[in-house]
Each structure stands twice: as C-alpha cells, then as structure tokens.
N, C-alpha and C positions, 0 to 999 in steps of 0.2 A: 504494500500500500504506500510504505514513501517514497520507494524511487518512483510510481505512479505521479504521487502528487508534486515532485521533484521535476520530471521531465515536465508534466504539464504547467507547471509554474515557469519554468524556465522558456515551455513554447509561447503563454500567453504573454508573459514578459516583453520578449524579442518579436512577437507579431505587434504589440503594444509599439513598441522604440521603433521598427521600422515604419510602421504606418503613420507615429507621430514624424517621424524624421520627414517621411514622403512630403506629409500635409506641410509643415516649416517650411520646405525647399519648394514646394509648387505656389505657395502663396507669397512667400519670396520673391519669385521669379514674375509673378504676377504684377506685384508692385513694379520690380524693376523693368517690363515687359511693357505697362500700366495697361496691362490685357483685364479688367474687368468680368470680362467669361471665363477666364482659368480661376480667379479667385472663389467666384459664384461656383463653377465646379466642382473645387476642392472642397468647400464647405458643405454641401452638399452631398460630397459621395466619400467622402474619406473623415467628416467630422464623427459622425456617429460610430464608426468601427472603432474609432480609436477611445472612444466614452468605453464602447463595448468590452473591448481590450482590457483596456485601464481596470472598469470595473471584474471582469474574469479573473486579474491577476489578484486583486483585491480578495474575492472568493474563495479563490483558492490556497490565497498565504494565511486566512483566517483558518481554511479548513487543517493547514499542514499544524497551526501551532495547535489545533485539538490531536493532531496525527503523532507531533513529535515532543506532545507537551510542555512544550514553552512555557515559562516563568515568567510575570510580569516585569522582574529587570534584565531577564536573557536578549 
C-alpha cells in the first residue's frame, strides 16, 4: 500500500509541476506575443487540470500520513 501511494503521489505531483509549468510558459508567451486567444486558451483548458492536480496530490499526501502514520511534528 505505500509504495502505491508513493508512486501515485509522486505521479500526481509531477503531472501537477508540468501542467503548472505549461500554463506559466503559455501565458507568458501570450503576454509577450500580446496574443489574447492563447491567454483565453490556457485559462480555459489547462487552469482547471492543474486545480485538479494540485488538489489529487493534496489527497493523496493526507491519505499516505494515515498510511505511514505521521506525527504532527514529523
């Protein structure tokens, strides 16, 4: 069960960092671009994944300290 929640933590993690990384660098580019429809795009199809993300990896670090029972100052 922990290397489960180990790997999965580690997946949602790293999908989390590159989809935040994507959305910084395409809205970025948008500005410097001052393309308007790439900005409207990114916010649109990559904001919510990365809420999604965020929150899985959130889930799942709760789940591991019941997994790996974690101490309040560990």
């Amino acid at each position: 069960m922990k290397k489960i929640l180990n790997a999965l933590f580690l997946f949602c993690l790293c999908a989390a960092l590159l989809l935040a990384l994507g959305y910084v660098v395409l809205q970025a580019a948008a500005v410097v671009t001052t393309n308007g429809a790439l900005s409207l795009w990114a916010s649109d199809n990559l904001e919510a994944p990365v809420c999604i993300m965020c929150s899985l990896t959130a889930v799942v670090a709760f789940l591991m300290s019941y997994a790996f029972r974690w101490k309040s100052g560990d």
